[in-house]
C-alpha positions in Angstrom: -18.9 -19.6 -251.0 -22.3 -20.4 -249.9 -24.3 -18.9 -246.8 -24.2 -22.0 -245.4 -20.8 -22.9 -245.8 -19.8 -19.6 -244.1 -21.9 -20.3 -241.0 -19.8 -23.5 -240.3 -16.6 -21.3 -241.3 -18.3 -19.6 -238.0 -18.3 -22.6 -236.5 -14.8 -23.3 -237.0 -13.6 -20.5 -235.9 -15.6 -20.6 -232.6 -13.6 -24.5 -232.8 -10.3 -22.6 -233.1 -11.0 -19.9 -230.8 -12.3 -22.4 -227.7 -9.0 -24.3 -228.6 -6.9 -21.3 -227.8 -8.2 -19.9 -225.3 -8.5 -22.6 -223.2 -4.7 -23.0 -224.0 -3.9 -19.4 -222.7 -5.8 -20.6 -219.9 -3.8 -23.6 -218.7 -0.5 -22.3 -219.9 -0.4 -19.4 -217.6 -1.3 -20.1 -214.3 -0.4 -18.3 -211.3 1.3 -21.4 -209.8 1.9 -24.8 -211.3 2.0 -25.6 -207.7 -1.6 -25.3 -207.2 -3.9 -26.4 -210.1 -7.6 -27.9 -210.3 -7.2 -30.9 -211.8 -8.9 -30.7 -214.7 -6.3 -28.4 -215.5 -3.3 -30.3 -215.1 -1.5 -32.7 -217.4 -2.0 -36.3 -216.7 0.8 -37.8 -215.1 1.6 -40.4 -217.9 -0.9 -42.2 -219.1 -4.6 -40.9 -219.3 -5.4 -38.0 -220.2 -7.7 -34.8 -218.9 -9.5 -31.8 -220.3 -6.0 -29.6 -220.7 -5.0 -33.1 -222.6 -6.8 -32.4 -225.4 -6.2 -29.0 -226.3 -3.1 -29.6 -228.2 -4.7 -32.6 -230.4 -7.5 -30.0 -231.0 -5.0 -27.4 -232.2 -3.9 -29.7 -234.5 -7.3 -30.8 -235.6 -8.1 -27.1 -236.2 -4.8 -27.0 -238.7 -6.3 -29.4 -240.5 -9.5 -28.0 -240.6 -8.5 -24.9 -241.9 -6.6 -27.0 -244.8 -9.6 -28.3 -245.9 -10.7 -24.6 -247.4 -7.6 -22.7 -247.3 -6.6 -25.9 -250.0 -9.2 -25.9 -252.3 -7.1 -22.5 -254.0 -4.0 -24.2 -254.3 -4.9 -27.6 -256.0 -4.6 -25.5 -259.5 -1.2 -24.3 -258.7 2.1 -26.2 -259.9 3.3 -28.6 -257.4 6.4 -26.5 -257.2 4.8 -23.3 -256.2 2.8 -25.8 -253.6 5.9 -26.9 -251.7 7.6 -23.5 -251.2 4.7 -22.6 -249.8 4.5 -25.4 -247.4 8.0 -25.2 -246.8 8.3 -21.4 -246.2 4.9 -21.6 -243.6 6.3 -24.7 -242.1 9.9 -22.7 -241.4 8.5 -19.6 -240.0 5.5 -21.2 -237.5 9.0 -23.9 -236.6 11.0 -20.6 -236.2 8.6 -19.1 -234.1 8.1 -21.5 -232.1 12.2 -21.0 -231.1 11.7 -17.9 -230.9 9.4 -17.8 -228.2 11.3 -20.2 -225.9 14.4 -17.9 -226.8 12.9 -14.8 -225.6 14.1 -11.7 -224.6 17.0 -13.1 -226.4 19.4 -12.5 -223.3 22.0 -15.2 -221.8 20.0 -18.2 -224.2 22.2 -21.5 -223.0 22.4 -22.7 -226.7 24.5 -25.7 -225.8 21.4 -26.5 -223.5 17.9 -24.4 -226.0 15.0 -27.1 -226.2 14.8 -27.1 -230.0 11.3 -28.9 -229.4 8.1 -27.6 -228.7 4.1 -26.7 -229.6 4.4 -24.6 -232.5 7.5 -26.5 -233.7 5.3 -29.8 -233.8 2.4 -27.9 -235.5 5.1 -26.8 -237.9 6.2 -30.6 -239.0 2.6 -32.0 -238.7 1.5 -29.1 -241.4 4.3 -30.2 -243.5 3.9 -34.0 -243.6 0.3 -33.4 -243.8 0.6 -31.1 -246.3 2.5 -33.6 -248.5 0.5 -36.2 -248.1 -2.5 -34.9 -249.3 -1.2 -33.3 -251.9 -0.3 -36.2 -253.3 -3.1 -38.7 -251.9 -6.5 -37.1 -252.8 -9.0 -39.9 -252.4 -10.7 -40.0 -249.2 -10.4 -43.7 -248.6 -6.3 -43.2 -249.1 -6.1 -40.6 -246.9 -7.9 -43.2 -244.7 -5.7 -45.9 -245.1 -2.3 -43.4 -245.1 -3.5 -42.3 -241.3 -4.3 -46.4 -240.3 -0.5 -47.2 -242.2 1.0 -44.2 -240.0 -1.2 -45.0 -236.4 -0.3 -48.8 -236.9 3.5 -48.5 -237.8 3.9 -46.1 -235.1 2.7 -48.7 -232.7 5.2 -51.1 -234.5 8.0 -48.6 -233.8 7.5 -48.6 -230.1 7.1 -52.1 -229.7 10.2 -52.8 -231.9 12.4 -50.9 -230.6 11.7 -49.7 -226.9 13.8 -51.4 -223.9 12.9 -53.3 -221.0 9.5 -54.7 -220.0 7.3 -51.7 -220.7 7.9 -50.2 -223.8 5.3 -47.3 -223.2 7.2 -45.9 -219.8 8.9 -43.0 -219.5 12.4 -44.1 -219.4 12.3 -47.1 -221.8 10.2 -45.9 -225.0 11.3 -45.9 -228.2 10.6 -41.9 -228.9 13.0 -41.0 -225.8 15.9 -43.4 -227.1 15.2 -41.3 -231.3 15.4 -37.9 -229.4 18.4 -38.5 -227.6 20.2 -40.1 -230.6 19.1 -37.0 -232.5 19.2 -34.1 -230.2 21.0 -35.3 -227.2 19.5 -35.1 -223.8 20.8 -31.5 -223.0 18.1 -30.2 -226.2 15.0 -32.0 -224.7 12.5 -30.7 -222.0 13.7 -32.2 -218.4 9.9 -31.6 -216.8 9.9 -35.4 -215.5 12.9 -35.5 -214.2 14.8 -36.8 -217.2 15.7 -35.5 -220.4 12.5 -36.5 -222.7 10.4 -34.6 -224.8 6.4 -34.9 -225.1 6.8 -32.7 -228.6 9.9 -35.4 -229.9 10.4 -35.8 -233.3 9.2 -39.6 -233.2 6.0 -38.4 -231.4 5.1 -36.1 -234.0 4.6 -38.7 -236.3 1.0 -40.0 -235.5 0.5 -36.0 -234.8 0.2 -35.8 -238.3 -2.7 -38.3 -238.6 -3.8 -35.4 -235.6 -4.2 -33.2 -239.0 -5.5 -35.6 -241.5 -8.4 -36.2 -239.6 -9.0 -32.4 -238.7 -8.9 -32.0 -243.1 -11.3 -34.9 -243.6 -13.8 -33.3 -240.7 -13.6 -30.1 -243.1 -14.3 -31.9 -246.3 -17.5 -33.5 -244.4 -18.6 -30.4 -243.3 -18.5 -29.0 -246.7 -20.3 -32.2 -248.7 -23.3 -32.7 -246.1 -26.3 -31.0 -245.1 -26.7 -29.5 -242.0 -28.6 -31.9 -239.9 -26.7 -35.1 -242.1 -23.7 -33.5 -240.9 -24.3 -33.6 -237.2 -25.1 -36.9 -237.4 -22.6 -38.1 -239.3 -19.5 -36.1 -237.2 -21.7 -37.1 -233.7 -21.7 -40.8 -235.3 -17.7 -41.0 -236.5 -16.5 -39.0 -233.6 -18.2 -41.7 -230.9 -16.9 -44.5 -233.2 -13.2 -43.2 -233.0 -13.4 -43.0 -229.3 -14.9 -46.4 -228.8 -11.8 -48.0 -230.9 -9.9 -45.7 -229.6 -10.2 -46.8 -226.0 -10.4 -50.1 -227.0 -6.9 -49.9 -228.3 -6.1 -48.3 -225.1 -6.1 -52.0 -224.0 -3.0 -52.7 -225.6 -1.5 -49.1 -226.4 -2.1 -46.9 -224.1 -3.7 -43.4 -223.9 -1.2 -40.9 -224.0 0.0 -37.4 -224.7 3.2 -37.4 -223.9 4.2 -40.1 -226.5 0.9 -39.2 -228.5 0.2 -42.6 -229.0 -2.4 -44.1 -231.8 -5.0 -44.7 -229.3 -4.3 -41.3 -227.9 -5.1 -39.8 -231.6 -8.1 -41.6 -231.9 -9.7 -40.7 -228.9 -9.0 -36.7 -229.1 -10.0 -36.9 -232.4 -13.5 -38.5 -232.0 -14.1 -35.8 -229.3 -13.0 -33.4 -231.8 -15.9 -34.0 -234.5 -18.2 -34.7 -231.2 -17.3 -30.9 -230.5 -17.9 -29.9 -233.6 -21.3 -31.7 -234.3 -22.2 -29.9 -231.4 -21.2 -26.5 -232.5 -22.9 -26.7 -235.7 -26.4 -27.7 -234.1 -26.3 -25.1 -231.9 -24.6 -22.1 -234.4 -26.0 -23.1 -237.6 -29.4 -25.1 -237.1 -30.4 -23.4 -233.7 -29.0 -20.2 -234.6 -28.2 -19.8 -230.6 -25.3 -18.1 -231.7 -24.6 -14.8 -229.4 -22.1 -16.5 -226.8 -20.0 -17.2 -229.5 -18.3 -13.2 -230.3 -15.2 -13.6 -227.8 -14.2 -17.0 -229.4 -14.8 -15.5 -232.8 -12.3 -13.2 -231.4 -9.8 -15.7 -231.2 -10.6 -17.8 -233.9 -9.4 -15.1 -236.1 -6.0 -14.4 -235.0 -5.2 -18.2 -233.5 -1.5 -18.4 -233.7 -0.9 -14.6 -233.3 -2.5 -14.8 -229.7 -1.6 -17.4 -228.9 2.2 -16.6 -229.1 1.2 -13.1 -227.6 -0.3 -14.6 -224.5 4.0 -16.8 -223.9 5.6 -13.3 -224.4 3.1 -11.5 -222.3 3.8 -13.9 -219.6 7.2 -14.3 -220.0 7.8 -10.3 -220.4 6.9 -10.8 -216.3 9.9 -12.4 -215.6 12.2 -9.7 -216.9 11.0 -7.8 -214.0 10.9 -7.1 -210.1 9.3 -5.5 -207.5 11.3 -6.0 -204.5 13.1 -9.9 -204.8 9.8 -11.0 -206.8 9.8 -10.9 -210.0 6.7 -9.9 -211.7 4.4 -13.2 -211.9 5.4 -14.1 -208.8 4.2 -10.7 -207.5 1.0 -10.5 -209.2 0.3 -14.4 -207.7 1.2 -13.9 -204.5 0.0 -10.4 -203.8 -3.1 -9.9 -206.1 -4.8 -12.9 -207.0 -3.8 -15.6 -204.2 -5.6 -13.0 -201.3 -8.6 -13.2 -203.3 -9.2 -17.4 -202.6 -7.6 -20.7 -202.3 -4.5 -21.1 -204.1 -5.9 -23.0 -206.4 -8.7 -20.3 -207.2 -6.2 -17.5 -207.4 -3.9 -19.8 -209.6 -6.8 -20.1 -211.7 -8.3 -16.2 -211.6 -4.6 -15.0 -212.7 -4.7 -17.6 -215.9 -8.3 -16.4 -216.5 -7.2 -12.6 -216.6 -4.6 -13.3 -219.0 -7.2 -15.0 -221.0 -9.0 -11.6 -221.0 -6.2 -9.6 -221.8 -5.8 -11.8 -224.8 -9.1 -11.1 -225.7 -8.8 -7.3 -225.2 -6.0 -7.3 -227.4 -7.8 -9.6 -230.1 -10.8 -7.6 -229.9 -9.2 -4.5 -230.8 -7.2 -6.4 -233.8 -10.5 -7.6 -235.2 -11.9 -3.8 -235.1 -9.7 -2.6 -236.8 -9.8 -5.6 -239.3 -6.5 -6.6 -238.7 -5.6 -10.3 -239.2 -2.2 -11.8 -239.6 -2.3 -15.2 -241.1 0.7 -17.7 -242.0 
């Protein structure tokens, strides 16, 4: 591999390591009561900062594809698919696992089987298979357009009532509850629907084709080419993304085509911008803690749920532990919202600390 290319691996991983950090950050706040808004959800439609995260994890997956691929286009297609099929059972797996934990009085009749790593699970594998089997860039192209554009098709076809993008009426709630029931799906909205559905995930994987086609750009073009040409595809996507948003509506919970568009154009903007300041400006030493957690992405990241949810098992007086640490460490220190957001930011650290350590010692567990 050339220097180059192994500066914009460098690059990537700084791209991976924001991604997950800044999801540590708004998935363990001291109170989901009191949030800055930038990092909360949007309600429905729109989307915010946290918003794009998640797309960004997935553009990452991709990303990494892009190399990690290259060594397995000589192999037999056989030896391909177990591969793809093992990885995508054990990240799906661990994803259950991590809502299931510790492991003591799990409701089975009522276990979301849904979830992040889950749906990064089943976006690898789709992904996976279709470009295996679709190697051109201008298919790959037209297999994400095909994928965005029938998804579209789905909800208009066969969602209820007047608005077939609202909550209660879309097409993905009415496949999840014919597939899972209602007692398997997340009930944060007040009704059993799931922003990681199996319907949902489809345009998800067009999440990771574009995240693969970034990586084979950024291995064909020279460095200052390359800026351009990411900085100039990634504002392109969000125009047409937000001028589908006329007619299909930005949206994370139902991931919708516009919604893919739009993250994904922000995604290359991100990453044109990482590259001119790593690789052709060298201004490179604020990067180390993402490096950190660039290198052990999904092994953090499912650290920093059982860290958090360790907490729970335990009390100090009638608070259990998170609640304890809120209320009597970091909520003192400001506003609620400032504590709320101190207490995410130490776990973020902790993270760190325990990535740190792991890179040290050269220690690097990978799917």
């Amino acid at each position: 591999m050339s220097s180059l290319q192994t500066e914009r691996l460098k690059s990537l991983d700084v791209f991976r390591g924001m991604t997950v950090a800044f999801m540590i950050l708004v998935n363990t706040p001291g109170s989901w009561s009191h949030l800055f808004s930038p990092l909360a959800h949007a309600d429905w439609h729109g989307y915010t900062p946290t918003d794009l995260v998640f797309p960004f994890f997935l553009i990452a997956v991709g990303l990494s594809m892009s190399f990690s691929f290259k060594k397995y286009s000589t192999q037999p297609a056989k030896e391909f698919y177990i591969k793809v099929f093992k990885r995508t059972i054990l990240i799906f797996l661990i994803g259950m696992a991590m809502r299931a934990f510790p492991f003591t009085n799990v409701n089975w009749a009522e276990f979301r089987i849904l979830g992040v790593l889950q749906r990064i699970a089943l976006a690898y594998f789709f992904a996976s298979i279709i470009i295996r089997n679709i190697t051109s860039i201008k298919s790959l192209l037209i297999s994400s357009g095909i994928i965005l554009f029938g998804y579209w098709a789905l909800l208009l076809l066969f969602s209820t009532g007047n608005d077939p993008y609202g909550l209660e009426n879309n097409a993905v709630l009415r496949f999840d509850l014919w597939l899972l029931g209602g007692d398997h799906l997340w009930h944060g909205k007040g009704i059993p629907f799931d922003p990681e559905g199996f319907l949902s995930t489809l345009p998800s994987v067009a999440s990771v084709i574009a995240g693969y086609l970034f990586g084979k750009l950024i291995q064909s073009k020279k460095q200052i080419d390359l800026v351009a040409t990411l900085f100039l595809i990634g504002n392109l996507l969000v125009i047409t993304g937000y001028a589908w948003d006329l007619v299909f509506p930005i949206n994370k919970s139902l991931w919708t085509s516009s919604f893919v568009l739009v993250t994904s154009g922000l995604g290359a903007v991100l990453m044109a911008f990482l590259i001119y300041i790593i690789d052709i400006k060298h201004k490179d030493k604020w990067i180390e803690p993402f490096l950190v957690f660039g290198k052990n992405t999904l092994f953090i990241y499912v650290l920093s749920i059982i860290w958090v949810k360790t907490y729970f098992q335990f009390h100090i007086g009638d608070q259990n532990i998170y609640s304890w640490l809120f209320s009597t460490v970091f909520q003192p220190i400001g506003s609620d919202k400032f504590g709320s957001f101190l207490f995410a930011l130490t776990h973020v650290a902790g993270c760190w600390v325990v990535g740190y350590i792991m890179d040290k010692k050269k220690i690097y567990i990978k799917i």
